[in-house]
N, C-alpha and C positions, 0 to 999 in steps of 0.2 A: 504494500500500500504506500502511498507519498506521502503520507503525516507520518511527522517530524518535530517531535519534544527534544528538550535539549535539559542537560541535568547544570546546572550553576555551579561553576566554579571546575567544571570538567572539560567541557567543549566536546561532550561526544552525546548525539542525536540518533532519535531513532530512526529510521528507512527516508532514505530519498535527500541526503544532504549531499549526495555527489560528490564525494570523496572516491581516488583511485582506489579497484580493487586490491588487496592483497597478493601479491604474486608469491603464487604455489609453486614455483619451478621449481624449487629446492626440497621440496615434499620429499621426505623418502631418505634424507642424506645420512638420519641419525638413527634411519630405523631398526638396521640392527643390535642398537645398542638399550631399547625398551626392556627386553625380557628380563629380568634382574630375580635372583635369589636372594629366601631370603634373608635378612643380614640382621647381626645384634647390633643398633645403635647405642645403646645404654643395658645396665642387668633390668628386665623383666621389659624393655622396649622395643621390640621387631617391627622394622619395616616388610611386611607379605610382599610375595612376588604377583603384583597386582594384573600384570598382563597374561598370567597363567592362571588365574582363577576361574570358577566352572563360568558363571556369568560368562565371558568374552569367548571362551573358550569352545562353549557349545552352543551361542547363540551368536556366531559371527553376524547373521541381518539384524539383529537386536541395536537399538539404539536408545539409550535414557534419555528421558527429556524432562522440560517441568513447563506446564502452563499458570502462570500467575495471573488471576481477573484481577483488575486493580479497581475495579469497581468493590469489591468487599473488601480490598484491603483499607483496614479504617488508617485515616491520619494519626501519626504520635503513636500509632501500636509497634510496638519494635518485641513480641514476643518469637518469632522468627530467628531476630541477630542472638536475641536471650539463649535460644535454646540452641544453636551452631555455638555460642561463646560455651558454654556450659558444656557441652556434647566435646570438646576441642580442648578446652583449654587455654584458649587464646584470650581472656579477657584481663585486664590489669592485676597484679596482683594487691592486698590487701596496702593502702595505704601510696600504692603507686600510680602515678601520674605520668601516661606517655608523650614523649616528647613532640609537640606536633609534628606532623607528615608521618610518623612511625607508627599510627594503630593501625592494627592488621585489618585488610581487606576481605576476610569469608565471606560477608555479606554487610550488606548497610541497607539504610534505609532512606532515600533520596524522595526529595518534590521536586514534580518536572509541572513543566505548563506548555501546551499548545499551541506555535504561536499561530495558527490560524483560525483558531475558536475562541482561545481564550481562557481553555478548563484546564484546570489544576486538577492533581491527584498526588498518591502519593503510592510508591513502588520498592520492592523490594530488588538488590541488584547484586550479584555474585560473577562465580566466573560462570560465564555463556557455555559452556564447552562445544565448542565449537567443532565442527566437522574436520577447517582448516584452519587448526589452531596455529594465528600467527607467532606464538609461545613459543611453538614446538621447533619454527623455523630456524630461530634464530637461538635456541640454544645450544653453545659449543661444545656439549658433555652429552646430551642426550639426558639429560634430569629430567629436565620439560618431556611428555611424551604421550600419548592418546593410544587409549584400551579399543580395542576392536567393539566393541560396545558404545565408543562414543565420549566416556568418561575421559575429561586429560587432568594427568596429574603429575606431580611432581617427586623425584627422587632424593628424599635430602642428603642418603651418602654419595652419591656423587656428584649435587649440587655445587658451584665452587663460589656461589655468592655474585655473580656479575651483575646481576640482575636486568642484563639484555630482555629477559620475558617482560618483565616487569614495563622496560619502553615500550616493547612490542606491543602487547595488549591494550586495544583499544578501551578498554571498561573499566581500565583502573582496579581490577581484579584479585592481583594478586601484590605483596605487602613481604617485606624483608623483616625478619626476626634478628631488632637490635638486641638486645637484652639477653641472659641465659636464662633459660627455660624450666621452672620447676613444676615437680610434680607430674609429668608428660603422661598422657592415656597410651596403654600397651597399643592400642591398636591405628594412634597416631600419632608418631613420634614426633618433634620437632625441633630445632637446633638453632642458635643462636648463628649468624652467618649465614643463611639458606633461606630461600625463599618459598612462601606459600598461601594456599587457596581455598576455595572450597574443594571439595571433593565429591559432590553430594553423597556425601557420607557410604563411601562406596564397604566401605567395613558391614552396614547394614545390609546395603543392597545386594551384595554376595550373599545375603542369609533370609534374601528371601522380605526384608523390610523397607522402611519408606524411611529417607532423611529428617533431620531430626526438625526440622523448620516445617515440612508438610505437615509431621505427627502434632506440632505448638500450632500451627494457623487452625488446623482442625478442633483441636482439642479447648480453644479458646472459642469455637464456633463461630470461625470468620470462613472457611474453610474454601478461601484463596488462592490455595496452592494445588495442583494436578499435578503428581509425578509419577512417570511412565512410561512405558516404552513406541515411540515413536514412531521406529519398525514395522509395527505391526497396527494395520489399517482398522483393526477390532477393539483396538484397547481405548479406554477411554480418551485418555490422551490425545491420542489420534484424531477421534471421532469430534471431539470438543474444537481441534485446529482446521476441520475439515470443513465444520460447520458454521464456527461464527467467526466474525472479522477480527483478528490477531496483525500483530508485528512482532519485531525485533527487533534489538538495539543494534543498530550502525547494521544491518544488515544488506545495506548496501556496499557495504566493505567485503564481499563475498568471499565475508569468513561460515557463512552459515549456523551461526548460533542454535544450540538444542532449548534454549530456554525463549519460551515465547511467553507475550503479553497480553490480556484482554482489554481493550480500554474502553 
């Protein structure tokens, strides 16, 4: 579609602001180097060899997605960022104050306006995971890297901190870890020096569950959030993008984003 909100203080709009696409010619340069064992970061913190999980593995047409109506999502509700901070780990510690530009990006909560209507709302905004993650282009390790499912994530041991993804990505997405890291969840580890995202909570979604922001938008009964498999033309997901008028952010950058909007 041509409408086009712009988030303040970002300079990135949704479909139709006419920015050159992404070039994909490099696609493919690191991709040997995704598949990863896997590894003791700290005692009791394993980074999974996330591209060998059954997910990717035996659903290569499978793709995860999430559709966010921004019409239910109420203004000032940030139960969403609450439960990804909570679920993660990433939220300040007890007494500490991060230094501005340096809080992590899993998600936030941004107001965008219209400019051709006029209407304001307000939206939840993460990493897109995108089909052609410009991330994954430009990282010179292969940290950066995208699951046959669709999921892109990031490897913290062999991240080297350059934080090239971090330019790349149009959406302001992903967030460098100044500070060291206490208390780390086994199932996502994170390091001081290395850079990171969301995930949608792919630790769940191997087992069969939903991230932890769909389980809070629901459970607060604003129930905003659709995630699912995009893949397949039957699943709700699908059926809800098929049927009413959606975008995507800067999806004119033909990055192809999995996360779509209702507005």
């Amino acid at each position: 579609m041509s409408r086009r909100v712009s988030d303040p203080g970002k300079g990135n709009g949704f479909a139709g602001s006419g920015a050159a696409p992404v070039d994909a010619a490099r696609r493919g340069f690191m991709a040997g180097g995704a598949a990863f064992a896997a590894t003791a970061l700290a005692p009791g913190v394993t980074l999974m060899a996330y591209p060998e999980s059954a997910g990717a593995a035996n659903a290569p047409a499978r793709r995860w997605g999430m559709l966010i109506d921004t019409r239910l999502c109420p203004e000032g509700c940030t139960d969403c960022v609450t439960a990804c901070s909570t679920e993660f780990g990433w939220g300040p510690a007890a007494g500490q104050v991060p230094r501005p530009g340096t809080d992590p990006q899993w998600i936030r909560k941004i107001a965008v306006k219209d400019p051709d209507t006029g209407a304001a709302f307000s939206l939840p905004v993460m990493c897109q995971h995108c089909a052609e993650p410009p991330c994954v282009d430009v990282c010179p390790t292969g940290a950066s890297f995208k699951r046959a499912d669709g999921i892109v994530l990031v490897d913290r041991h062999i991240c080297i901190g350059c934080r090239y993804c971090m330019m790349a990505c149009p959406y302001k997405a992903r967030s460098f870890v100044h500070e060291e890291v206490q208390d780390q969840k086994p199932y996502a580890p994170r390091g001081k020096g290395t850079v990171e995202g969301c995930t949608l909570c792919v630790h769940r979604v191997d087992r069969g569950g939903q991230p932890a922001c769909v389980e809070a938008c629901a459970a607060a009964g604003h129930n905003a959030m659709i995630f699912g498999d995009l893949g397949d033309p039957g699943s709700e997901i699908s059926r809800r993008v098929a049927a009413h008028r959606t975008t995507r952010i800067r999806a004119d950058l033909g990055t192809d984003p999995g996360i779509h909007y209702e507005i």
